[in-house]
C-alpha positions in Angstrom: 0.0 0.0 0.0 1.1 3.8 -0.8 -0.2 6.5 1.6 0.2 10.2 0.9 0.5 11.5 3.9 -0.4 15.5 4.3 -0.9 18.2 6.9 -2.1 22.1 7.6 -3.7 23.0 4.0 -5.0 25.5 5.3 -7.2 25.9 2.6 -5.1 26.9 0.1 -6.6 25.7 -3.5 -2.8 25.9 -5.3 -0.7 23.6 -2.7 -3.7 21.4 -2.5 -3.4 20.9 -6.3 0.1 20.3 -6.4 -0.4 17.7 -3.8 -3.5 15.8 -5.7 -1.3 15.7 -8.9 1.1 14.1 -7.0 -1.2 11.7 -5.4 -2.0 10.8 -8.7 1.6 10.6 -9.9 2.5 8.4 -7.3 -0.8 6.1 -7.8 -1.1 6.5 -4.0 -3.9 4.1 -2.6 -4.8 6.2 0.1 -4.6 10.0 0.7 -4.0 10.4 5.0 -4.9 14.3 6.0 -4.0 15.1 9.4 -6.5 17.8 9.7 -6.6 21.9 9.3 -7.9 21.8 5.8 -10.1 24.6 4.8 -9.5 27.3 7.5 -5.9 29.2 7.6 -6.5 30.0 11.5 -6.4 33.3 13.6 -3.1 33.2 14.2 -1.6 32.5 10.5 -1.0 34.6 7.5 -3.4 34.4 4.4 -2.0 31.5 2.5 -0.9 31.9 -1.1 -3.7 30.3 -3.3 -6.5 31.1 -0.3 -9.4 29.6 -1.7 -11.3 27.3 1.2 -14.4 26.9 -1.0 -12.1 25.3 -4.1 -9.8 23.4 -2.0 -13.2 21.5 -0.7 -14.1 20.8 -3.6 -10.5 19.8 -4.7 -10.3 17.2 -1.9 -14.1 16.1 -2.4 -13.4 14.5 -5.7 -11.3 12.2 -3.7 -13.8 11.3 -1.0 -13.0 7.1 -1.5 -9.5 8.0 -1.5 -9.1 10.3 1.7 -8.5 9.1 5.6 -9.2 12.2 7.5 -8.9 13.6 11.0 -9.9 17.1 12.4 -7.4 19.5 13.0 -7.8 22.4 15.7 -8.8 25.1 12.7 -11.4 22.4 11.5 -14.7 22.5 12.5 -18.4 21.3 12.1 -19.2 23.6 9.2 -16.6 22.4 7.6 -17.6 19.0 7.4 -21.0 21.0 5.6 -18.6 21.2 2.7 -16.9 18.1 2.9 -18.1 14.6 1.5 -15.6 12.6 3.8 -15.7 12.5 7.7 -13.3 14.5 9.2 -14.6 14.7 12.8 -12.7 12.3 14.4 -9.3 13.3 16.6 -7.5 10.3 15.4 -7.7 7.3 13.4 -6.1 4.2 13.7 -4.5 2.0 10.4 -2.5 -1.5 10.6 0.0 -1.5 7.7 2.3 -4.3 7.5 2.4 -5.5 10.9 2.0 -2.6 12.9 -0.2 -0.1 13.9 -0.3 3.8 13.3 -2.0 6.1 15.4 -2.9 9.5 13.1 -4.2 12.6 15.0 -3.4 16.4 14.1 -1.0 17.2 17.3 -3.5 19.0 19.1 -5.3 16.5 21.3 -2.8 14.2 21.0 1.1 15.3 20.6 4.5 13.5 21.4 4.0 15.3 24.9 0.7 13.6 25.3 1.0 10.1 23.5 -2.0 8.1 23.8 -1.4 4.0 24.8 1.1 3.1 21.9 3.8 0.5 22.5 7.2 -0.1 20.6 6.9 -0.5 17.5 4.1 1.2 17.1 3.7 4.7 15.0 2.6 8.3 15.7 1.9 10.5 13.0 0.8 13.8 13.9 0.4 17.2 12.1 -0.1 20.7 13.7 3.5 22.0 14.5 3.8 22.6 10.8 7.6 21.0 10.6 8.6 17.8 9.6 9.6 15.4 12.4 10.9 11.8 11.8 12.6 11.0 15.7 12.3 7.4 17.7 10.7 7.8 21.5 11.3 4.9 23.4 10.4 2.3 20.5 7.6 4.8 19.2 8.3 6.4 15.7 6.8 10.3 16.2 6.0 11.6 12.7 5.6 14.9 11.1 5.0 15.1 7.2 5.4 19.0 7.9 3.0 21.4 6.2 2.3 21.9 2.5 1.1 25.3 3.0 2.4 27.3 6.0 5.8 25.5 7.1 7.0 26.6 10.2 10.8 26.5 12.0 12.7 27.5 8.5 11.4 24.3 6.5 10.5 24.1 3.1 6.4 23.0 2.5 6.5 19.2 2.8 4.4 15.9 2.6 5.2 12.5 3.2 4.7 9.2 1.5 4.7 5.6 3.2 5.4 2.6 1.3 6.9 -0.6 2.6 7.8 0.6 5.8 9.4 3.6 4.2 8.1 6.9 5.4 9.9 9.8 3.0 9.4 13.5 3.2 8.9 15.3 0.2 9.7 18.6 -0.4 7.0 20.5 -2.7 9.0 20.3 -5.6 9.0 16.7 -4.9 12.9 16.3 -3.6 13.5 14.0 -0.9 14.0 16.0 2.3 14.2 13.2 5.1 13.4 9.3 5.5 13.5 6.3 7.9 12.5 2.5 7.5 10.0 1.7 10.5 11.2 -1.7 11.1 
């Protein structure tokens, strides 16, 4: 299985492009947002490419493609627009023999883990920068943000495939990587 892995849109109708091309480059089974996807927030700059109203409809043409869980700019009127649940603070995959645990970072963050056990993977959104680091068996991951990148980093996603989770830049260079197992 590929999973195109994305955080903090934002809703900004030009990254969110670039990012469903790329899903479709890759042939990516499974598109995994980790929430904030329509609403830039109070405390952000306009993004470029502001367009909440396209970006819905954007992602709603992959509604059988998309995993989805609320971020802390997402909220119920936003799931008025969209055609694929995104209410949920976390969801929970098995993928080759171990589980993932994906929330945005704001309920759940590598300060407040929920019950994961080595091996085991969190992938987490929110900070807007791109985090691959071990915590005491427990892989903490960050695809970054594809909009509003925070801490100096370039806008980034993330693919996993085969136990290979890679960070993409938006121009679609490698920026970081690890094998799970």
């Amino acid at each position: 299985m590929r999973l195109l892995i994305a955080s903090d849109i934002h809703g900004s109708a030009k990254t969110c492009q670039h990012l469903l091309e790329r899903f479709e480059e890759l042939q990516a089974d499974q598109l995994l947002l980790l929430g904030d996807m329509l609403y830039h927030g109070p405390r952000n700059e306009l993004p470029d490419g502001y367009d909440p109203k396209l970006t819905a409809q954007l992602l709603n043409a992959y509604k059988d493609k998309i995993i989805a869980v609320r971020g802390n700019c997402d909220g119920e009127v936003d799931q008025m627009v969209l055609a694929f649940p995104i209410t949920a603070d976390y969801n929970v995959l098995l993928m080759d023999g171990y589980r993932i645990f994906a929330s945005h970072g704001h309920v759940y963050s590598p300060d407040h883990l929920p019950a994961l056990k080595a091996g085991d993977c969190f992938l987490f959104g929110h900070i807007h920068i791109p985090t691959i680091k071990r915590d005491n068996g427990i892989m903490l991951l960050n695809p970054g943000s594809i909009t509003l990148p925070k801490g100096g980093n370039p806008a980034t996603y993330a693919v996993l495939e085969n136990d290979v989770f890679t960070i993409y830049t938006m121009s679609d260079e490698i920026f970081d990587q690890v094998t799970l197992k």
